[in-house]
mmCIF file of the N, C-alpha and C atoms, coordinates in Angstrom:
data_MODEL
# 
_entry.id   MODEL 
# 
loop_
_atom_site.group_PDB 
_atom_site.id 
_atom_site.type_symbol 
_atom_site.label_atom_id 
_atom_site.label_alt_id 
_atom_site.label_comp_id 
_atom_site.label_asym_id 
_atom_site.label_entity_id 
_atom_site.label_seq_id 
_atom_site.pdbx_PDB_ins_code 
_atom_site.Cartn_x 
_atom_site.Cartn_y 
_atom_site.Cartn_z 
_atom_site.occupancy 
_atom_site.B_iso_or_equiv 
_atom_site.pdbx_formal_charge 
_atom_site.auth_seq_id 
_atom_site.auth_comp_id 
_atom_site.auth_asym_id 
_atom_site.auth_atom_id 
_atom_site.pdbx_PDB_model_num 
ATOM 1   N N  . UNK A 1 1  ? 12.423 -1.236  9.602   1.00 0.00 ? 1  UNK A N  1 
ATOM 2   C CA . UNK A 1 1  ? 11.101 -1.242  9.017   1.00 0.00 ? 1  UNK A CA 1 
ATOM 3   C C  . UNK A 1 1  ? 10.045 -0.882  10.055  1.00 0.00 ? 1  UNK A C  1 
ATOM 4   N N  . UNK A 1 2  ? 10.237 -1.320  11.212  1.00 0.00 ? 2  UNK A N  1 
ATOM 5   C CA . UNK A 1 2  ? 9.426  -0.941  12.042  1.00 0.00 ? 2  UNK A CA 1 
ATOM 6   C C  . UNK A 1 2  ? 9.420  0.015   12.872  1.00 0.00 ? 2  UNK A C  1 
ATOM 7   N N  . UNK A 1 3  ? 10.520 1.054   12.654  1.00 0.00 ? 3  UNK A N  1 
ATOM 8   C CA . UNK A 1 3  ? 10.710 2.203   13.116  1.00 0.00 ? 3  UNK A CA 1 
ATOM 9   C C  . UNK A 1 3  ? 10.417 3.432   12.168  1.00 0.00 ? 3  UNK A C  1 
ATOM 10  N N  . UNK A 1 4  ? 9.765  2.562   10.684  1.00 0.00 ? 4  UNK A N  1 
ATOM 11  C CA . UNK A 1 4  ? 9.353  3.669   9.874   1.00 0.00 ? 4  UNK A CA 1 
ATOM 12  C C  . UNK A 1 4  ? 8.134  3.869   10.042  1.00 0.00 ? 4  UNK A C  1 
ATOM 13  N N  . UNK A 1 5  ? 7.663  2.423   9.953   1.00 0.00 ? 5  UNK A N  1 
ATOM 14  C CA . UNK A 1 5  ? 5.816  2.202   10.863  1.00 0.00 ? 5  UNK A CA 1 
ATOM 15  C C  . UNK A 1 5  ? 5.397  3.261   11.657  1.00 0.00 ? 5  UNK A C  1 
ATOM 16  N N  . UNK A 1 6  ? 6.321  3.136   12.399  1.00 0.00 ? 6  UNK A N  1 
ATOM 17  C CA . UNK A 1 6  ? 6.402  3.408   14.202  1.00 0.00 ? 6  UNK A CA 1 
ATOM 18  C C  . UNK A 1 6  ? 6.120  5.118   13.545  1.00 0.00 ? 6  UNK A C  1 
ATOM 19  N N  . UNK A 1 7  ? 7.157  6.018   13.151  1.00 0.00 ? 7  UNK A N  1 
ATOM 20  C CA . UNK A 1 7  ? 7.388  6.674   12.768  1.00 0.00 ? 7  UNK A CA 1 
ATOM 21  C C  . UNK A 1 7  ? 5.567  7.182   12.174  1.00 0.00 ? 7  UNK A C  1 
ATOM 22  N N  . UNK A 1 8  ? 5.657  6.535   11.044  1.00 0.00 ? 8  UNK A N  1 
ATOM 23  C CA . UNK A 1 8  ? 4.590  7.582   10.172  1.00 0.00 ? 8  UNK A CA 1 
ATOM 24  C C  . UNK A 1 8  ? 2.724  7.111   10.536  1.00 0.00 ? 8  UNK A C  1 
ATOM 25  N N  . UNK A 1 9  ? 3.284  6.249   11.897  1.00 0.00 ? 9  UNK A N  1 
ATOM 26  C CA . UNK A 1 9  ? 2.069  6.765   12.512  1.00 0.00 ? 9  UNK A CA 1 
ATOM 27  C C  . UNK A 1 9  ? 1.666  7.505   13.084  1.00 0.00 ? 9  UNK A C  1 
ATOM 28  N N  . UNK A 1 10 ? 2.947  7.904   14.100  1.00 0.00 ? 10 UNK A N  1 
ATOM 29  C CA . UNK A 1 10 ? 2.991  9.016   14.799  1.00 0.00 ? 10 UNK A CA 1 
ATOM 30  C C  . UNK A 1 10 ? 2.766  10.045  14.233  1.00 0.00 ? 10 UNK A C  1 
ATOM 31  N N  . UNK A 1 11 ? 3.308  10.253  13.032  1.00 0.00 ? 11 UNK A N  1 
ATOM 32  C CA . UNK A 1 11 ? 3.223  11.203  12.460  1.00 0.00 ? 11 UNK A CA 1 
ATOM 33  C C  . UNK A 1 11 ? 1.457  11.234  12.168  1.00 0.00 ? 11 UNK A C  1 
ATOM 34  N N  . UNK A 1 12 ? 0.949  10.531  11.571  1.00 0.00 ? 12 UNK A N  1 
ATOM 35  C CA . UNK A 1 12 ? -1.091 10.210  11.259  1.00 0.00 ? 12 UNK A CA 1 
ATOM 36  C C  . UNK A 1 12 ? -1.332 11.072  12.516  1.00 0.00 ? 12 UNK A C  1 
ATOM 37  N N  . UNK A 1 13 ? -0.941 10.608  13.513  1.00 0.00 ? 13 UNK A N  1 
ATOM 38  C CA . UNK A 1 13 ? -1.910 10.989  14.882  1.00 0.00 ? 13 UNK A CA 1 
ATOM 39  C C  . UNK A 1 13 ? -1.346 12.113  15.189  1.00 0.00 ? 13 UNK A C  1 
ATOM 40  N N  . UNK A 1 14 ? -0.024 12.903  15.193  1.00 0.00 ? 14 UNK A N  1 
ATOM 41  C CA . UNK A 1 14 ? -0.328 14.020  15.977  1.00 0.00 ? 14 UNK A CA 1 
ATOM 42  C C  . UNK A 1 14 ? -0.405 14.590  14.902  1.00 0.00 ? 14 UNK A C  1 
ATOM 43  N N  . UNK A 1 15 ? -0.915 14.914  13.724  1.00 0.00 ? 15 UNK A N  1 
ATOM 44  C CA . UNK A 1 15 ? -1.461 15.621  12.764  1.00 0.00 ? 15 UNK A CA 1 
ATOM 45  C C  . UNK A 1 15 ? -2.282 15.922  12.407  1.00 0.00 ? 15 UNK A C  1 
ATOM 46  N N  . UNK A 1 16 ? -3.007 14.648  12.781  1.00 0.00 ? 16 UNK A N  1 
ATOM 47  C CA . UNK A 1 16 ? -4.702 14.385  12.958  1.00 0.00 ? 16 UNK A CA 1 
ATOM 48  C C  . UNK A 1 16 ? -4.835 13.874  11.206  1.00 0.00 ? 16 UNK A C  1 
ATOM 49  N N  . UNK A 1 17 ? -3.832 13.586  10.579  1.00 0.00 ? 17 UNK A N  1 
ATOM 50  C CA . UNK A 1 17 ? -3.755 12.973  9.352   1.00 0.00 ? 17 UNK A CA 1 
ATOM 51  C C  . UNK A 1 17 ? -4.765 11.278  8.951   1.00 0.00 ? 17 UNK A C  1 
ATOM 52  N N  . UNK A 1 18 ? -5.534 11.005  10.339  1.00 0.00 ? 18 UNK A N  1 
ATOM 53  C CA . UNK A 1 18 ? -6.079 9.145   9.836   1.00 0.00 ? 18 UNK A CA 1 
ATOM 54  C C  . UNK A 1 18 ? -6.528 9.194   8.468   1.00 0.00 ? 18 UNK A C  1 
ATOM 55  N N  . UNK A 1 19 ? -7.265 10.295  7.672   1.00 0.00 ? 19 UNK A N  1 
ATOM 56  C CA . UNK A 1 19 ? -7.750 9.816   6.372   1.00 0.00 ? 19 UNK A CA 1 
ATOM 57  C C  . UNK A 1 19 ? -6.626 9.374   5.484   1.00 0.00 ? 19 UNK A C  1 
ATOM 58  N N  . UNK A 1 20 ? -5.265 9.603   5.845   1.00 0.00 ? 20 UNK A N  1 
ATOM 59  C CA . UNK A 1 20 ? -4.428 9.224   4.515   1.00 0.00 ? 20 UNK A CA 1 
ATOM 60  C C  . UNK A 1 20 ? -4.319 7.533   4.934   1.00 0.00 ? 20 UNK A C  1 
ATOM 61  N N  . UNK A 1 21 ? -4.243 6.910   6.116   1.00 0.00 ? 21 UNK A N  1 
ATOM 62  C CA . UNK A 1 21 ? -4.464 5.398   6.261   1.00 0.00 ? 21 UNK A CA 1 
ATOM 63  C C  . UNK A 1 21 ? -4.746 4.348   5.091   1.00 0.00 ? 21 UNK A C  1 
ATOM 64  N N  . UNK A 1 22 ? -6.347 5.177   4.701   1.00 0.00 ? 22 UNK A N  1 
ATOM 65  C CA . UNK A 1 22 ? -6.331 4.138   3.844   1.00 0.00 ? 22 UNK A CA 1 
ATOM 66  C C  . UNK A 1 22 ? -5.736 3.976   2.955   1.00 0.00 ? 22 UNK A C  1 
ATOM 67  N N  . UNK A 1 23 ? -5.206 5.372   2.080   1.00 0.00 ? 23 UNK A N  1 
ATOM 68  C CA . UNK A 1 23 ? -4.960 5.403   1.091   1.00 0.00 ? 23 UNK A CA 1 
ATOM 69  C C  . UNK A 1 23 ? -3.503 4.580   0.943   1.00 0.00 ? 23 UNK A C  1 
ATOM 70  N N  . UNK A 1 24 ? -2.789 4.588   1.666   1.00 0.00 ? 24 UNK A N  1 
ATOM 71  C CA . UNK A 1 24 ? -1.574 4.074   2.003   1.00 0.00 ? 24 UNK A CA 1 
ATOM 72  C C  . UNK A 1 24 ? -1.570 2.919   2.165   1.00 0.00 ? 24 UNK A C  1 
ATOM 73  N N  . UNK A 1 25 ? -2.423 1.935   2.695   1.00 0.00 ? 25 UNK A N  1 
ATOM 74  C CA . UNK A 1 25 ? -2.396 0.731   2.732   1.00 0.00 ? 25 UNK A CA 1 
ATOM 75  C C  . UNK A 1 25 ? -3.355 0.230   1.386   1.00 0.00 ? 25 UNK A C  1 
ATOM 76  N N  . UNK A 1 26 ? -4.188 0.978   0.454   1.00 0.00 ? 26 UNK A N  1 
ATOM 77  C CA . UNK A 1 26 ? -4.617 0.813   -0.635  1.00 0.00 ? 26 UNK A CA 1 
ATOM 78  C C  . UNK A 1 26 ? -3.329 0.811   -1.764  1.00 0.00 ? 26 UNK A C  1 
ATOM 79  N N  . UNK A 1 27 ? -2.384 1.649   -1.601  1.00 0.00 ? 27 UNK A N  1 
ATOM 80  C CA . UNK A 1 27 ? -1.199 1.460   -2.479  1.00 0.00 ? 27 UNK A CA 1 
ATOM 81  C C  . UNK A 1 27 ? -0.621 0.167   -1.873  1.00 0.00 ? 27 UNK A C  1 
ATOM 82  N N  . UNK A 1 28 ? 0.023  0.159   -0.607  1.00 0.00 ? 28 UNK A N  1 
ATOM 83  C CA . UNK A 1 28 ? 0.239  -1.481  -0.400  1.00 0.00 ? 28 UNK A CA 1 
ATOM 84  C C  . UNK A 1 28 ? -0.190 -2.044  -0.534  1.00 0.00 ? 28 UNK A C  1 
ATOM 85  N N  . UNK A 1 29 ? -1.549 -2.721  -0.972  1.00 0.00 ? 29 UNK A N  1 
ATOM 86  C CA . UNK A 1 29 ? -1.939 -3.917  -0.960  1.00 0.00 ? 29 UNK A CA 1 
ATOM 87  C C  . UNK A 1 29 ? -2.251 -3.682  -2.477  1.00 0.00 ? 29 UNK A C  1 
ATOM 88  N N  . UNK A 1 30 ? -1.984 -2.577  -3.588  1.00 0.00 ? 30 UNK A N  1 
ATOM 89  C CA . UNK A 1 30 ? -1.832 -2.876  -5.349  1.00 0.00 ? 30 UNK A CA 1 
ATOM 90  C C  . UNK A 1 30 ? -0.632 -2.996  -5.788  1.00 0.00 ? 30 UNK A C  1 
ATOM 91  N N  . UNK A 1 31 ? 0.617  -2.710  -4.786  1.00 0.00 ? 31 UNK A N  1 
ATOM 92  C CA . UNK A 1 31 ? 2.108  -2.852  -4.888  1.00 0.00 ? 31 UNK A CA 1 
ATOM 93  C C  . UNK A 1 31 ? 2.276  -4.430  -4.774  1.00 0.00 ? 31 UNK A C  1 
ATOM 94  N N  . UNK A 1 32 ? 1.528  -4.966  -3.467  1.00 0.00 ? 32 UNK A N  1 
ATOM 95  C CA . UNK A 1 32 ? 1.876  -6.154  -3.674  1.00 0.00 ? 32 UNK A CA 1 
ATOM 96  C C  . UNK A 1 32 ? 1.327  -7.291  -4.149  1.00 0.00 ? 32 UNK A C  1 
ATOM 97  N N  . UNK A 1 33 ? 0.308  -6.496  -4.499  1.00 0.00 ? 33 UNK A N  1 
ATOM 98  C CA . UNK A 1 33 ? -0.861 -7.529  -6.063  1.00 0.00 ? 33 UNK A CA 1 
ATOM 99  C C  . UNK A 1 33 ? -0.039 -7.632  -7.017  1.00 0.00 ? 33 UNK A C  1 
ATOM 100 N N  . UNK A 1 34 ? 0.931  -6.635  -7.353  1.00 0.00 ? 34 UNK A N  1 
ATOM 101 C CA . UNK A 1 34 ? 1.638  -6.522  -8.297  1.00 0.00 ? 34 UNK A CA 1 
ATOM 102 C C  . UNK A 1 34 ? 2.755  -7.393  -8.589  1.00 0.00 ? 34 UNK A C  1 
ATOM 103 N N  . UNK A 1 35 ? 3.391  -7.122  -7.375  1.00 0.00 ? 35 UNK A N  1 
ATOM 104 C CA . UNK A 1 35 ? 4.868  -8.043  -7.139  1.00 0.00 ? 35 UNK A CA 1 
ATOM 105 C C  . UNK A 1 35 ? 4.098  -9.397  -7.190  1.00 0.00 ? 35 UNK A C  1 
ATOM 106 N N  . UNK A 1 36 ? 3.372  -9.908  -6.197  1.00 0.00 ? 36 UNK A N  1 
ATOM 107 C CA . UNK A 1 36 ? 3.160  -11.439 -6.312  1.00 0.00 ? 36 UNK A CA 1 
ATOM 108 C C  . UNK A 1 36 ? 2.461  -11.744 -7.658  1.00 0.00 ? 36 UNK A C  1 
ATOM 109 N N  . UNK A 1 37 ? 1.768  -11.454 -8.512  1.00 0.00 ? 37 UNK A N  1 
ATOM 110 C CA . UNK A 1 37 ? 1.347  -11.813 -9.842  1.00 0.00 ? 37 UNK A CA 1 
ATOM 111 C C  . UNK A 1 37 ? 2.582  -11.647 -10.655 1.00 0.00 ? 37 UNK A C  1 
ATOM 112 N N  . UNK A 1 38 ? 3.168  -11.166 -10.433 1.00 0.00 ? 38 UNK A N  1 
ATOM 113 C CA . UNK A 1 38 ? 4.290  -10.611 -11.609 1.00 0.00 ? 38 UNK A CA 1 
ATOM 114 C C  . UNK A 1 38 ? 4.954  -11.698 -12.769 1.00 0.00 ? 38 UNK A C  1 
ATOM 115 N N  . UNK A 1 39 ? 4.834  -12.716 -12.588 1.00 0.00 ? 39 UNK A N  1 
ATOM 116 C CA . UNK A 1 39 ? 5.484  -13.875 -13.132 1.00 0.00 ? 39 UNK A CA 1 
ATOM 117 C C  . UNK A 1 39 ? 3.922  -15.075 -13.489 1.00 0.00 ? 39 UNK A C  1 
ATOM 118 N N  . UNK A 1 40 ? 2.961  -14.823 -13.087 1.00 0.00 ? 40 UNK A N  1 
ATOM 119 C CA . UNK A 1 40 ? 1.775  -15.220 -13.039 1.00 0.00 ? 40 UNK A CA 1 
ATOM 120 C C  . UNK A 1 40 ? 1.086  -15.258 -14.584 1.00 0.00 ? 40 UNK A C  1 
ATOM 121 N N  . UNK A 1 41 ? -0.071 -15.988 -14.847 1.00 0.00 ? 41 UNK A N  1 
ATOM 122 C CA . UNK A 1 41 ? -0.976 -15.735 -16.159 1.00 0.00 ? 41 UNK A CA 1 
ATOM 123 C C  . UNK A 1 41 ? -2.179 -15.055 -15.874 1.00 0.00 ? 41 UNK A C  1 
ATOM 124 N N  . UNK A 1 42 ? -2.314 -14.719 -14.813 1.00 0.00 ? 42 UNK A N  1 
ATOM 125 C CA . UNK A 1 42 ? -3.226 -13.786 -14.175 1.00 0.00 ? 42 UNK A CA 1 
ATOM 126 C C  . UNK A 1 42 ? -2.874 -12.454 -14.490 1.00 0.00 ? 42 UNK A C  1 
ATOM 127 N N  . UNK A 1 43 ? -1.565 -12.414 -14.780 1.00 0.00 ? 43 UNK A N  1 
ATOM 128 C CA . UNK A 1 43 ? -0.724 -10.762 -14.268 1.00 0.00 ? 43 UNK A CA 1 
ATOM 129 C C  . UNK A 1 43 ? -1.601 -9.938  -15.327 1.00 0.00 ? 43 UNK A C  1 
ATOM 130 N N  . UNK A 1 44 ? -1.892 -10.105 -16.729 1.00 0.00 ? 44 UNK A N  1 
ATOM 131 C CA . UNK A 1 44 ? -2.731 -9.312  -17.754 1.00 0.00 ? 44 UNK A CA 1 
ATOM 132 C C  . UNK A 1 44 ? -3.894 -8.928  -17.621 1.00 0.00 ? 44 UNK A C  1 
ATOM 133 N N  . UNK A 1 45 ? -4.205 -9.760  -17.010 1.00 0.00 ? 45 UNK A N  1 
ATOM 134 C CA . UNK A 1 45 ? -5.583 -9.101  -15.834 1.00 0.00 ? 45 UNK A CA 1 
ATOM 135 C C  . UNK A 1 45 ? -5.672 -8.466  -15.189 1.00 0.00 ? 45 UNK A C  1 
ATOM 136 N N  . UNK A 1 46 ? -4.338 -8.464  -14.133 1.00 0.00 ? 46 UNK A N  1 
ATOM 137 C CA . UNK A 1 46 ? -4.072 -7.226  -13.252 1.00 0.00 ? 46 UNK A CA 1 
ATOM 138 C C  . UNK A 1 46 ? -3.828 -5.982  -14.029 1.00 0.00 ? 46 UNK A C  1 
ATOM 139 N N  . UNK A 1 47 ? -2.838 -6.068  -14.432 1.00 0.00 ? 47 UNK A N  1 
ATOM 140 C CA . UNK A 1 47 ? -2.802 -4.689  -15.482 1.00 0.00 ? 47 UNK A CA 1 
ATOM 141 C C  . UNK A 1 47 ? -3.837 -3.628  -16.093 1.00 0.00 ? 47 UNK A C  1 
ATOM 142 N N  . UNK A 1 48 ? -4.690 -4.986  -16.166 1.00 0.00 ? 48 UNK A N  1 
ATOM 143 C CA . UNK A 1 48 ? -5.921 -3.876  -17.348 1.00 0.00 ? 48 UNK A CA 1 
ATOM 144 C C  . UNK A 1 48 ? -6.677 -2.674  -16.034 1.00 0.00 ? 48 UNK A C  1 
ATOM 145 N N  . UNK A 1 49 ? -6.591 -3.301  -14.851 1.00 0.00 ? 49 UNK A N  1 
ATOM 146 C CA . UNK A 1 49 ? -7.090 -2.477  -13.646 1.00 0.00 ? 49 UNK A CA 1 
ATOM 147 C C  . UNK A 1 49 ? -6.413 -1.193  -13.511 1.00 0.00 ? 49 UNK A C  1 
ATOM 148 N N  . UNK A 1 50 ? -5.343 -0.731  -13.881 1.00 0.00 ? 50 UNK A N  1 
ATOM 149 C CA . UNK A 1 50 ? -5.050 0.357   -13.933 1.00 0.00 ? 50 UNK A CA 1 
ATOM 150 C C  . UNK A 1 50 ? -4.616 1.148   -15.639 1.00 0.00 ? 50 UNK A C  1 
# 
């Protein structure tokens, strides 16, 4: 896992790629809104957001 990190940062920087950053950690952090509500009474709430 941390050699994929490792990996597709390297890749950001010698590409000069930083704007995709956020976007990538904006999908991680609605992937794992997702997973942890998933079983939740909140979760129908989450949903309607996309």
């Amino acid at each position: 896992m941390y050699e994929f990190i490792r990996d597709l940062w390297g890749f950001l920087k010698h590409r000069r790629k930083f704007w995709l950053a956020p976007i990538i950690l904006t999908l991680l952090l609605f992937g794992a809104l997702i997973v942890l509500t998933e079983g939740s009474a909140i979760a129908p709430f989450i949903y309607t957001l996309f």
